[in-house]
Chimera marker file (.cmm) of the C-alpha trace (Angstrom):
<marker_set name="trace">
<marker id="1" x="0.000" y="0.000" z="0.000" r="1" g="1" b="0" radius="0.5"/>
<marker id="2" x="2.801" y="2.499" z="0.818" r="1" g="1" b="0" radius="0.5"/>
<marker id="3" x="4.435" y="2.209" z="-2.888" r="1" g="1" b="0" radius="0.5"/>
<marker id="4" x="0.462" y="3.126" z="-4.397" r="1" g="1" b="0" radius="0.5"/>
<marker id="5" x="0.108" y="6.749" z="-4.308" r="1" g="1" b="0" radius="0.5"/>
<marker id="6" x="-3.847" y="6.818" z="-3.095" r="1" g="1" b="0" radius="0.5"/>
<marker id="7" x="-3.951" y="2.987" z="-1.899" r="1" g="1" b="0" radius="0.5"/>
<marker id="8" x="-6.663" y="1.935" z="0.670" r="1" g="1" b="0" radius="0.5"/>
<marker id="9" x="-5.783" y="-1.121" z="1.908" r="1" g="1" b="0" radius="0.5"/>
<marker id="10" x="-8.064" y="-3.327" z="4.895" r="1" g="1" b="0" radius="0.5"/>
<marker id="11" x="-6.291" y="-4.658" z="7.996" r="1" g="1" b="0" radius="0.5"/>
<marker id="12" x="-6.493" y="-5.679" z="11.291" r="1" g="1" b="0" radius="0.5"/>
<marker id="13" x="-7.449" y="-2.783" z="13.992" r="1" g="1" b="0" radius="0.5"/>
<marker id="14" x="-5.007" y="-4.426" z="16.420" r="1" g="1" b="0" radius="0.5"/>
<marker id="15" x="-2.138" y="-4.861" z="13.511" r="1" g="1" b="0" radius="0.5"/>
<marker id="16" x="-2.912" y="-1.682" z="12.192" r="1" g="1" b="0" radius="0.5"/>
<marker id="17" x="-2.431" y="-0.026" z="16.079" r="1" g="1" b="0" radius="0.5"/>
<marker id="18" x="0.757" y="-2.263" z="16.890" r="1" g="1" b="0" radius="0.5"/>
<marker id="19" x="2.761" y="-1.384" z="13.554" r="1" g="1" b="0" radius="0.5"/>
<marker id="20" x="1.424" y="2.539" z="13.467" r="1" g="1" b="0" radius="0.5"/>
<marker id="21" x="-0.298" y="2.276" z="10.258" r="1" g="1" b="0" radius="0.5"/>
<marker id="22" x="-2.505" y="4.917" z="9.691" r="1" g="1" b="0" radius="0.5"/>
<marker id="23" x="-6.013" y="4.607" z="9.126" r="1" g="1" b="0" radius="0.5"/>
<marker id="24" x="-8.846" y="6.747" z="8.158" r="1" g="1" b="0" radius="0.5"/>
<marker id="25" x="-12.385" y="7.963" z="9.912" r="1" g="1" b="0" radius="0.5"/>
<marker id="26" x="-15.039" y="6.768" z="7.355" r="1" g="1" b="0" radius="0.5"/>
<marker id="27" x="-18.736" y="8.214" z="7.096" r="1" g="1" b="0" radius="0.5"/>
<marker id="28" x="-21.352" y="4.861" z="8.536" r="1" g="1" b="0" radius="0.5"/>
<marker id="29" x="-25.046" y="4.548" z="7.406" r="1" g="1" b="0" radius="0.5"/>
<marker id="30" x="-25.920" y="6.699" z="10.151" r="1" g="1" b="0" radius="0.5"/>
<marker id="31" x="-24.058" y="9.528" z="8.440" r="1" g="1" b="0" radius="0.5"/>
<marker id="32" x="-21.871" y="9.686" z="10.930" r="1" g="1" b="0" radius="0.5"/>
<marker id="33" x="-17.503" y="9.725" z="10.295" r="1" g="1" b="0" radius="0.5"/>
<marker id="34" x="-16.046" y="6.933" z="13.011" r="1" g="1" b="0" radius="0.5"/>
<marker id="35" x="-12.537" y="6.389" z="13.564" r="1" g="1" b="0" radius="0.5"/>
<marker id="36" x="-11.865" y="2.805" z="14.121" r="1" g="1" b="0" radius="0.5"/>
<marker id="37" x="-11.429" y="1.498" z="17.791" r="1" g="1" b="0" radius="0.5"/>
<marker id="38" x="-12.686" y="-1.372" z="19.867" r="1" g="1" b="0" radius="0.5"/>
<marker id="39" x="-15.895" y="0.444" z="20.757" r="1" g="1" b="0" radius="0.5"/>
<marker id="40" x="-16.888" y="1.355" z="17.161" r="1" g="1" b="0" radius="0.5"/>
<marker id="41" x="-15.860" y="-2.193" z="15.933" r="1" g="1" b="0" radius="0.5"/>
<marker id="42" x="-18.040" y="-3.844" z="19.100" r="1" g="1" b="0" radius="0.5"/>
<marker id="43" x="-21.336" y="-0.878" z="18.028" r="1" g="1" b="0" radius="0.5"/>
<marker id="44" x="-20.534" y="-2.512" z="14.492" r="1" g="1" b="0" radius="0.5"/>
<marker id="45" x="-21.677" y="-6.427" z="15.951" r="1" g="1" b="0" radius="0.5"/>
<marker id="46" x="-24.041" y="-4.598" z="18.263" r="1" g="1" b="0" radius="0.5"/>
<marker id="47" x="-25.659" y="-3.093" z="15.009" r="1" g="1" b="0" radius="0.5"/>
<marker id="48" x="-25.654" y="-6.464" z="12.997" r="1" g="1" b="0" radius="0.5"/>
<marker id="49" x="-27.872" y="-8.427" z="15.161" r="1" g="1" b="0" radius="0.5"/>
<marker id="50" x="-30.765" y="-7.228" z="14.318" r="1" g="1" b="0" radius="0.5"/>
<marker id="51" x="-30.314" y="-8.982" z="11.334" r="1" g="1" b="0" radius="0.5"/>
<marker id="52" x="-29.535" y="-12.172" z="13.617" r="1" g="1" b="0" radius="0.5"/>
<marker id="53" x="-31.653" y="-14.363" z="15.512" r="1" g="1" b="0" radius="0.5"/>
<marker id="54" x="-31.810" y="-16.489" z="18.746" r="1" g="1" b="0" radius="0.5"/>
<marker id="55" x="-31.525" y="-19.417" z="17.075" r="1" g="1" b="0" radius="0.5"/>
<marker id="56" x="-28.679" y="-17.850" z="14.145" r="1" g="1" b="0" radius="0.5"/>
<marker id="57" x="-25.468" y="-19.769" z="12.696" r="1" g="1" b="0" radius="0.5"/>
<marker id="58" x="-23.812" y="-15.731" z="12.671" r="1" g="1" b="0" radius="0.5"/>
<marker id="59" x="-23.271" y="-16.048" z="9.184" r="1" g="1" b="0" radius="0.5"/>
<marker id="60" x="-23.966" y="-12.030" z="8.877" r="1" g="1" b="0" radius="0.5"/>
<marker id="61" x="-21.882" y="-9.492" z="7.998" r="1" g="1" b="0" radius="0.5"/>
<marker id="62" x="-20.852" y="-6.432" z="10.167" r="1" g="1" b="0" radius="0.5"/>
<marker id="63" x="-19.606" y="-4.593" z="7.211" r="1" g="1" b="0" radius="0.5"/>
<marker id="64" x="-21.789" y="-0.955" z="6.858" r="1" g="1" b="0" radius="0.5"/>
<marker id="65" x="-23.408" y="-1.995" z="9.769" r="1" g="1" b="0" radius="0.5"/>
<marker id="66" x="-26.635" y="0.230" z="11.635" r="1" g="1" b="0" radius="0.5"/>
<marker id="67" x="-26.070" y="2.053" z="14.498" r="1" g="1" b="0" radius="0.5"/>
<marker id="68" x="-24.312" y="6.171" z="14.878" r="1" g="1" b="0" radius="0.5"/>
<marker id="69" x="-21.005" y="5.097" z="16.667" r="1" g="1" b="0" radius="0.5"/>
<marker id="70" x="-20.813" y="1.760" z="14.399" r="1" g="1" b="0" radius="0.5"/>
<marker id="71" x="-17.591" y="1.684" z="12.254" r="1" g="1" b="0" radius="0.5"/>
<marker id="72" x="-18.901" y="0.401" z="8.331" r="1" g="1" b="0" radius="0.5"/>
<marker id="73" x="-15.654" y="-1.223" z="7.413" r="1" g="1" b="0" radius="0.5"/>
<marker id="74" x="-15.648" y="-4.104" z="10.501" r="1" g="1" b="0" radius="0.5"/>
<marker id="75" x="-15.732" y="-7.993" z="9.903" r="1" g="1" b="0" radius="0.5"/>
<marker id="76" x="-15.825" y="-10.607" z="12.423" r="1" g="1" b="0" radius="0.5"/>
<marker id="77" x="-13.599" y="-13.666" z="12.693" r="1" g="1" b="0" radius="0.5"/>
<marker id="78" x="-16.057" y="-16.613" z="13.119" r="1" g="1" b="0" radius="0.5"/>
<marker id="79" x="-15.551" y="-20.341" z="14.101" r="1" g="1" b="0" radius="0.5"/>
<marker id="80" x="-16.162" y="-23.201" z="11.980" r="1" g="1" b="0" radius="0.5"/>
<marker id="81" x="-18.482" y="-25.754" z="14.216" r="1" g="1" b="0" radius="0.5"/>
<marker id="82" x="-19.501" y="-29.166" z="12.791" r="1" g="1" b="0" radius="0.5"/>
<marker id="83" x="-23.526" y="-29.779" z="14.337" r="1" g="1" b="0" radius="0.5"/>
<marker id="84" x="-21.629" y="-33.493" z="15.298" r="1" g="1" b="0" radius="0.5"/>
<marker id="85" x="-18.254" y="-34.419" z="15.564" r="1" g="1" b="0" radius="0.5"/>
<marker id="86" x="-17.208" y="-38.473" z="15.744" r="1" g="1" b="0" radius="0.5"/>
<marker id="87" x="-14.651" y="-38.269" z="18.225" r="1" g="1" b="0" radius="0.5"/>
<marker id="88" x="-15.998" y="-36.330" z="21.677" r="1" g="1" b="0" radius="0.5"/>
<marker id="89" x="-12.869" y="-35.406" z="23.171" r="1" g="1" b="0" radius="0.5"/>
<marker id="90" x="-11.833" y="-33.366" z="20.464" r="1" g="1" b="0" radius="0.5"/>
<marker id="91" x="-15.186" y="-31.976" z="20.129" r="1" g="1" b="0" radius="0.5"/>
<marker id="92" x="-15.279" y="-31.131" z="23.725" r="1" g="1" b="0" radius="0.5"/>
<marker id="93" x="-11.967" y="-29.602" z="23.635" r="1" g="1" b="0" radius="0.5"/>
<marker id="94" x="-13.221" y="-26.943" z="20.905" r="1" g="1" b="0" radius="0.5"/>
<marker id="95" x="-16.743" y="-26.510" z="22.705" r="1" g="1" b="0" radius="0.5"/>
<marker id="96" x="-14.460" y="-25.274" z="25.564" r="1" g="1" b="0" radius="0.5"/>
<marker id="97" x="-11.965" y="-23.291" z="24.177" r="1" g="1" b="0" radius="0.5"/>
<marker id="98" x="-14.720" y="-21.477" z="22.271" r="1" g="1" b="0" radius="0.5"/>
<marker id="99" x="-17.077" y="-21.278" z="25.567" r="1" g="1" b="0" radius="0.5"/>
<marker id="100" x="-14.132" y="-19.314" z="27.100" r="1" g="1" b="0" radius="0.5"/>
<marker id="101" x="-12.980" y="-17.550" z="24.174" r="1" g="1" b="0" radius="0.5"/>
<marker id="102" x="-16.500" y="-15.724" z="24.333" r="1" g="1" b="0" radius="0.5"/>
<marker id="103" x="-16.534" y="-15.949" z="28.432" r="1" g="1" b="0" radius="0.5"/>
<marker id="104" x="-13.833" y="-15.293" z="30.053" r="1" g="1" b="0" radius="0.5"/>
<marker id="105" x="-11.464" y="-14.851" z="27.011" r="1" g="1" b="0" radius="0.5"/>
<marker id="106" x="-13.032" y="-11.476" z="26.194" r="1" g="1" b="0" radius="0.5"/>
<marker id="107" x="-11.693" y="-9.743" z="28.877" r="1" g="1" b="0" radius="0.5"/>
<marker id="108" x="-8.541" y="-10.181" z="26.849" r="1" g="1" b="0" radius="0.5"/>
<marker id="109" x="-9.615" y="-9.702" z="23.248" r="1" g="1" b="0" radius="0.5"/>
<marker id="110" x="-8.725" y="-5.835" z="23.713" r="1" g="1" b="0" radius="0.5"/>
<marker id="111" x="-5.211" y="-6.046" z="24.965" r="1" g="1" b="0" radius="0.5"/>
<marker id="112" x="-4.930" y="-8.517" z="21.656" r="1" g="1" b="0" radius="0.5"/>
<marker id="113" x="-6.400" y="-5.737" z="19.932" r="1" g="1" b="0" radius="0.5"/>
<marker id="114" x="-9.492" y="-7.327" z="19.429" r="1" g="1" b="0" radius="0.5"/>
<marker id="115" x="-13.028" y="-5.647" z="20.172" r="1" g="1" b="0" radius="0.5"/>
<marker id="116" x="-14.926" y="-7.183" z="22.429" r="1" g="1" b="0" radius="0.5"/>
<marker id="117" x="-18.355" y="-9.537" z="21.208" r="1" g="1" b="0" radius="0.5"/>
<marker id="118" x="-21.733" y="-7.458" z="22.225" r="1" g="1" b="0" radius="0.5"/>
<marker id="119" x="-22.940" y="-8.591" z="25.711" r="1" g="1" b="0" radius="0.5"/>
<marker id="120" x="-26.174" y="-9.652" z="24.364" r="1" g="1" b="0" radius="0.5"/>
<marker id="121" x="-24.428" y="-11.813" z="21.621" r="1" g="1" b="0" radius="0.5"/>
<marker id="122" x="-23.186" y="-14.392" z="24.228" r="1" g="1" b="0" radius="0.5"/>
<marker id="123" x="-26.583" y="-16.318" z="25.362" r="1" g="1" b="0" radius="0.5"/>
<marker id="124" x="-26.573" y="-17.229" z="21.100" r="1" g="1" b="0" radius="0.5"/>
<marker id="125" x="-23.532" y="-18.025" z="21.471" r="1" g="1" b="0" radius="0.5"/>
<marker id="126" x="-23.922" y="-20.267" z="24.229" r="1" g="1" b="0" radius="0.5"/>
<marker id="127" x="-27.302" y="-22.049" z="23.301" r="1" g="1" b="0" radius="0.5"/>
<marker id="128" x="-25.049" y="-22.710" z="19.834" r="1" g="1" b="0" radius="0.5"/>
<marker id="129" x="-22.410" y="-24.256" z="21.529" r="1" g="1" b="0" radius="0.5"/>
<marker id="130" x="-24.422" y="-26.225" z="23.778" r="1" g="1" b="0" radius="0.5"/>
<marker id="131" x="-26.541" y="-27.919" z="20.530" r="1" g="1" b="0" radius="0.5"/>
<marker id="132" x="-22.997" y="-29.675" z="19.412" r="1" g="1" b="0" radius="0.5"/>
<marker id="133" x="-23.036" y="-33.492" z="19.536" r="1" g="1" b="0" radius="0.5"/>
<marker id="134" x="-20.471" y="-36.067" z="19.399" r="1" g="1" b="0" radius="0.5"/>
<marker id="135" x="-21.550" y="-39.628" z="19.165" r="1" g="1" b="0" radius="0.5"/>
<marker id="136" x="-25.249" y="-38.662" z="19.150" r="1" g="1" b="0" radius="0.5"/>
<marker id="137" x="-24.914" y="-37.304" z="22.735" r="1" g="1" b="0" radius="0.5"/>
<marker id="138" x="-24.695" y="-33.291" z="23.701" r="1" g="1" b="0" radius="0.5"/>
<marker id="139" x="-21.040" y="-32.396" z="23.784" r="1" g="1" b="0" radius="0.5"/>
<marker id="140" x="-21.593" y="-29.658" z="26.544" r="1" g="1" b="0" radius="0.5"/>
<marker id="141" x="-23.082" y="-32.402" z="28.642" r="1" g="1" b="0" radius="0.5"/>
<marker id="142" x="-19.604" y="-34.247" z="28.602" r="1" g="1" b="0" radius="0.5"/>
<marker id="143" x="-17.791" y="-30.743" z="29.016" r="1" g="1" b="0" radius="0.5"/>
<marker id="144" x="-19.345" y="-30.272" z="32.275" r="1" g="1" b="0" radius="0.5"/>
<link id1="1" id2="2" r="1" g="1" b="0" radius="0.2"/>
<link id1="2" id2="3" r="1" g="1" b="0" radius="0.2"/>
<link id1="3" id2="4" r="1" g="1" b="0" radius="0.2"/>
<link id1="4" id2="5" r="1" g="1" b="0" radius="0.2"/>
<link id1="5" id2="6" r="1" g="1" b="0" radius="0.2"/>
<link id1="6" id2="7" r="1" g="1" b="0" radius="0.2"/>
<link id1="7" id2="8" r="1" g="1" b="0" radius="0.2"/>
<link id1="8" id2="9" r="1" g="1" b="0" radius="0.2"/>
<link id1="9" id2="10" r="1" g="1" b="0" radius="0.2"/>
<link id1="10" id2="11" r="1" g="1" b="0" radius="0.2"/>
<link id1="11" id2="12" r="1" g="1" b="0" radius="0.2"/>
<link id1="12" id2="13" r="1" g="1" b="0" radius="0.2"/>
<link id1="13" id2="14" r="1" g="1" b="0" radius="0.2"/>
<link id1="14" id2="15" r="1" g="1" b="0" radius="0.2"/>
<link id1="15" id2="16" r="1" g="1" b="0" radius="0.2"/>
<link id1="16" id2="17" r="1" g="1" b="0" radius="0.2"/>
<link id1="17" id2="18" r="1" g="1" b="0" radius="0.2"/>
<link id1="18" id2="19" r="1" g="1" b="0" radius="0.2"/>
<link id1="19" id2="20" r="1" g="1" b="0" radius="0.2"/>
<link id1="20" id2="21" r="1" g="1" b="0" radius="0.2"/>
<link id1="21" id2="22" r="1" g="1" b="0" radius="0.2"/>
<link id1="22" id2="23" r="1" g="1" b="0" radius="0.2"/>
<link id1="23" id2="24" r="1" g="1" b="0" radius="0.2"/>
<link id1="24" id2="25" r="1" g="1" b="0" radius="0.2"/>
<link id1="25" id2="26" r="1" g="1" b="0" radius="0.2"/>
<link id1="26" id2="27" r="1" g="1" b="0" radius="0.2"/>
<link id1="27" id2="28" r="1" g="1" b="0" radius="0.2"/>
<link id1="28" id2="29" r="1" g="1" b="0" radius="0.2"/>
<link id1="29" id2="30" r="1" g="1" b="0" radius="0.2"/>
<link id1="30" id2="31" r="1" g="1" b="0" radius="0.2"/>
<link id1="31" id2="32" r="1" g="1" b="0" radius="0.2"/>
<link id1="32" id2="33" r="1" g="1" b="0" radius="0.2"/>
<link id1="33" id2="34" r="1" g="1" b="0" radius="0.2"/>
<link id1="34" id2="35" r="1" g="1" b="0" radius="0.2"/>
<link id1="35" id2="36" r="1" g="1" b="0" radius="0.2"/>
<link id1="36" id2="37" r="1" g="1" b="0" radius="0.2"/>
<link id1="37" id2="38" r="1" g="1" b="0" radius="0.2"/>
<link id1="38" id2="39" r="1" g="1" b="0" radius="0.2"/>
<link id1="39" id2="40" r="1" g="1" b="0" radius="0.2"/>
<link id1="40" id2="41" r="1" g="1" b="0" radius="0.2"/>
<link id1="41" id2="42" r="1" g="1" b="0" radius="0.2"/>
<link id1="42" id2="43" r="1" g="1" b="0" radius="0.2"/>
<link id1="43" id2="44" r="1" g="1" b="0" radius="0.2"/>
<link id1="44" id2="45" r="1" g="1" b="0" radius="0.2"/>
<link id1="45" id2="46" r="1" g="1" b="0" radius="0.2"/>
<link id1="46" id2="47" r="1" g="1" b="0" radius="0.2"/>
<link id1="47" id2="48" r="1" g="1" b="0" radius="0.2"/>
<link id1="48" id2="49" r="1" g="1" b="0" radius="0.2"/>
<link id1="49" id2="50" r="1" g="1" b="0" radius="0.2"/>
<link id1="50" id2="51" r="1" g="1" b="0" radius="0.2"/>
<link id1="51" id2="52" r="1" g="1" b="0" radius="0.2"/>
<link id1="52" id2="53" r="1" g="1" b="0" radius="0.2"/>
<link id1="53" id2="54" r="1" g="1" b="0" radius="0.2"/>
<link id1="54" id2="55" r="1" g="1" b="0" radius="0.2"/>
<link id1="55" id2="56" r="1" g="1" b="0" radius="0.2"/>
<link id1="56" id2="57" r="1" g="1" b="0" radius="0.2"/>
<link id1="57" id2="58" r="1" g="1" b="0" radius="0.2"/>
<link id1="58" id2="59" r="1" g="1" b="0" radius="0.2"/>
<link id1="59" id2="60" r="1" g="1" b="0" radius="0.2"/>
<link id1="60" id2="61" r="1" g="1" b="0" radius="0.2"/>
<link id1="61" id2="62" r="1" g="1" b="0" radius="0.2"/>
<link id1="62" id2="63" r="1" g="1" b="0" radius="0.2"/>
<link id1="63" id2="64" r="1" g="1" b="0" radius="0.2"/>
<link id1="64" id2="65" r="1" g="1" b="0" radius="0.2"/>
<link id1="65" id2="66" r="1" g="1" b="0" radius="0.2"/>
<link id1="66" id2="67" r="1" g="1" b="0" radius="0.2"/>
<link id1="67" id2="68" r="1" g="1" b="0" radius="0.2"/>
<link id1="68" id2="69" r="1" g="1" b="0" radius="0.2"/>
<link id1="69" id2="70" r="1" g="1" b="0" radius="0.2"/>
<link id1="70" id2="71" r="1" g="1" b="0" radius="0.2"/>
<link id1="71" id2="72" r="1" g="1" b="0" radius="0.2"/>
<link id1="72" id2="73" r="1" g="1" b="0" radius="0.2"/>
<link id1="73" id2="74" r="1" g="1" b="0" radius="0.2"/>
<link id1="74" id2="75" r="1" g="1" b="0" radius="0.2"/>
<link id1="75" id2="76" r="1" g="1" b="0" radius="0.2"/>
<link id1="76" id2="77" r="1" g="1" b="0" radius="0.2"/>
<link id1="77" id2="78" r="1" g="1" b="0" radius="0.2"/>
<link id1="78" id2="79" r="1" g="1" b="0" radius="0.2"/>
<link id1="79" id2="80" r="1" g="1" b="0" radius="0.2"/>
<link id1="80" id2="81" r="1" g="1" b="0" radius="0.2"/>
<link id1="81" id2="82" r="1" g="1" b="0" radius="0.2"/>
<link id1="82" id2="83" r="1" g="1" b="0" radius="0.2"/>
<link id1="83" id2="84" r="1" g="1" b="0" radius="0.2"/>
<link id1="84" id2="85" r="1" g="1" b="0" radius="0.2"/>
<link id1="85" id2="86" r="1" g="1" b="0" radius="0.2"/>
<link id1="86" id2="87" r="1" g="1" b="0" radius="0.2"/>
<link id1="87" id2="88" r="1" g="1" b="0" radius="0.2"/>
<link id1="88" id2="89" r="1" g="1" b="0" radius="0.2"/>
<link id1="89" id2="90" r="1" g="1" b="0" radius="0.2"/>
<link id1="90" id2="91" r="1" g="1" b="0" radius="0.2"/>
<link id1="91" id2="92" r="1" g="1" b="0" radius="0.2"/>
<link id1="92" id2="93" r="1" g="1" b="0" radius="0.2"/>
<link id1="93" id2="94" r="1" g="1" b="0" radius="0.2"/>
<link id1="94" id2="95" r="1" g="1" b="0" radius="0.2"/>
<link id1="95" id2="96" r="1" g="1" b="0" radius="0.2"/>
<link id1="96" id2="97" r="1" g="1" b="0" radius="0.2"/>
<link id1="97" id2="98" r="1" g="1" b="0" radius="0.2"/>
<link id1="98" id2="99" r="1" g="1" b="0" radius="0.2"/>
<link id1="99" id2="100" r="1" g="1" b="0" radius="0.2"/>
<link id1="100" id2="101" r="1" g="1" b="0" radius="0.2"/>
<link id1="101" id2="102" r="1" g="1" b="0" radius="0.2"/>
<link id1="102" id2="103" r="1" g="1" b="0" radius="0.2"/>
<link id1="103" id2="104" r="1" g="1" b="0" radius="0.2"/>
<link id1="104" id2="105" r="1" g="1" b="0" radius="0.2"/>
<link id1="105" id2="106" r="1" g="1" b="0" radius="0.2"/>
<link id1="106" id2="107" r="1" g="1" b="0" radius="0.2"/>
<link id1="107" id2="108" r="1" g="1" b="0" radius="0.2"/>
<link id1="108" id2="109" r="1" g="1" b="0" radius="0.2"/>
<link id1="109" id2="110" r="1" g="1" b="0" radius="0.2"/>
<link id1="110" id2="111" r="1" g="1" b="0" radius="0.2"/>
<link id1="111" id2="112" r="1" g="1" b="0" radius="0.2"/>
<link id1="112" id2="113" r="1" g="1" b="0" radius="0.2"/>
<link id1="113" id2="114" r="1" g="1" b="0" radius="0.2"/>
<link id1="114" id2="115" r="1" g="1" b="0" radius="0.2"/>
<link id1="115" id2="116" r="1" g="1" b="0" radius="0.2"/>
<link id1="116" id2="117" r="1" g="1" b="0" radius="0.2"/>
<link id1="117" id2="118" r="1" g="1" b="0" radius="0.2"/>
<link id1="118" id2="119" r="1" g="1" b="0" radius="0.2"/>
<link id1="119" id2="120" r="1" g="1" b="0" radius="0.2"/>
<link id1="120" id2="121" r="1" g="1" b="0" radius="0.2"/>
<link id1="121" id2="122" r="1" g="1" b="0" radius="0.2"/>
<link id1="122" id2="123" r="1" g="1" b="0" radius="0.2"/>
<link id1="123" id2="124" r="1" g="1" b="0" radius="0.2"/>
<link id1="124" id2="125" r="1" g="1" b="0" radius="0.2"/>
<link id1="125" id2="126" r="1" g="1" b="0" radius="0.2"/>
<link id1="126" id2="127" r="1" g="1" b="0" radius="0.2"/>
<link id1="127" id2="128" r="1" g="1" b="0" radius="0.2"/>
<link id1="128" id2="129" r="1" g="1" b="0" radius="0.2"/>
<link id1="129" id2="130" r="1" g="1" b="0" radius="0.2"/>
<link id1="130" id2="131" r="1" g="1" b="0" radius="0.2"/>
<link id1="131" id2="132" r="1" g="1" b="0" radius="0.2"/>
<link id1="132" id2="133" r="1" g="1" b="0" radius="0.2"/>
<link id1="133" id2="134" r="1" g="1" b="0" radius="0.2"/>
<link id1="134" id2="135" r="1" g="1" b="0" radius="0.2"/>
<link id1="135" id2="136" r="1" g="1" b="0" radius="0.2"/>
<link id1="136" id2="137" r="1" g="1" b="0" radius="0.2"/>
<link id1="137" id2="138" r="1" g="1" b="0" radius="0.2"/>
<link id1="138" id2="139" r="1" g="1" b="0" radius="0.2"/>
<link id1="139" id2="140" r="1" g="1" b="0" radius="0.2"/>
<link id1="140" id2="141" r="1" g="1" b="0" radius="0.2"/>
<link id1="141" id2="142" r="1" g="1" b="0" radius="0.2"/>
<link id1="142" id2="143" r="1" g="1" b="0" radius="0.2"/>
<link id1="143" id2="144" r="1" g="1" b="0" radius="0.2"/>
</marker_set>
């Protein structure tokens, strides 16, 4: 990008922060110009679920998102999740890792540069991870 006179190039917030690569304030729906941060990146996934449900698989996009304080050019990073998986220790090892990555693990998704997941995206979240099987049983069950 810096040999392109005029380039716009899309990044990582956190990658963009920890190198010092500029970036610029962009006009959202709302009309309004956001600078990209963790709270303009979280109003972004905030604005999205509307177009979600309880019962969603999050394929949505965040990008141009609704809301004033949402930043348009945001994207999440999603999880693959088979509905069953064969072998329930691995598939109990994921359910975990994920359970805490959107638990306990968001606590530290900012120093990563990482905005935190809405609050009220976390019960989907759960209930999702909770519906994985392994060997027609409940995996969560066998987390436990």
């Amino acid at each position: 990008m810096n040999q392109t006179p005029g380039a716009i190039g899309y990044i990582e917030l956190g990658y963009a922060t920890a190198n010092k690569i500029p970036f610029g304030t962009v006009r959202n729906s709302s009309g309004n110009w956001i600078t990209p941060s963790l709270e303009s990146v979280t109003a972004a996934a905030a604005g999205a679920m509307k177009d979600m449900g309880p019962n969603t698989d999050f394929r949505v996009s965040i990008t141009n998102s609704t809301g004033p304080q949402a930043y348009p050019i945001a994207s999440f990073t999603w999880f693959l999740v088979h509905k069953s998986y064969a072998d329930t220790a691995k598939a109990r090892a994921l359910i975990q890792f994920i359970w805490w990555a959107e638990s306990e693990g968001q606590a530290k998704a900012p120093q990563l540069g990482y905005a935190p997941l809405p609050r009220d995206l976390h019960p989907w979240i759960q209930a999702r991870l909770k519906s994985v099987t392994a060997g027609g049983r409940a995996v969560w069950k066998a987390a436990e």
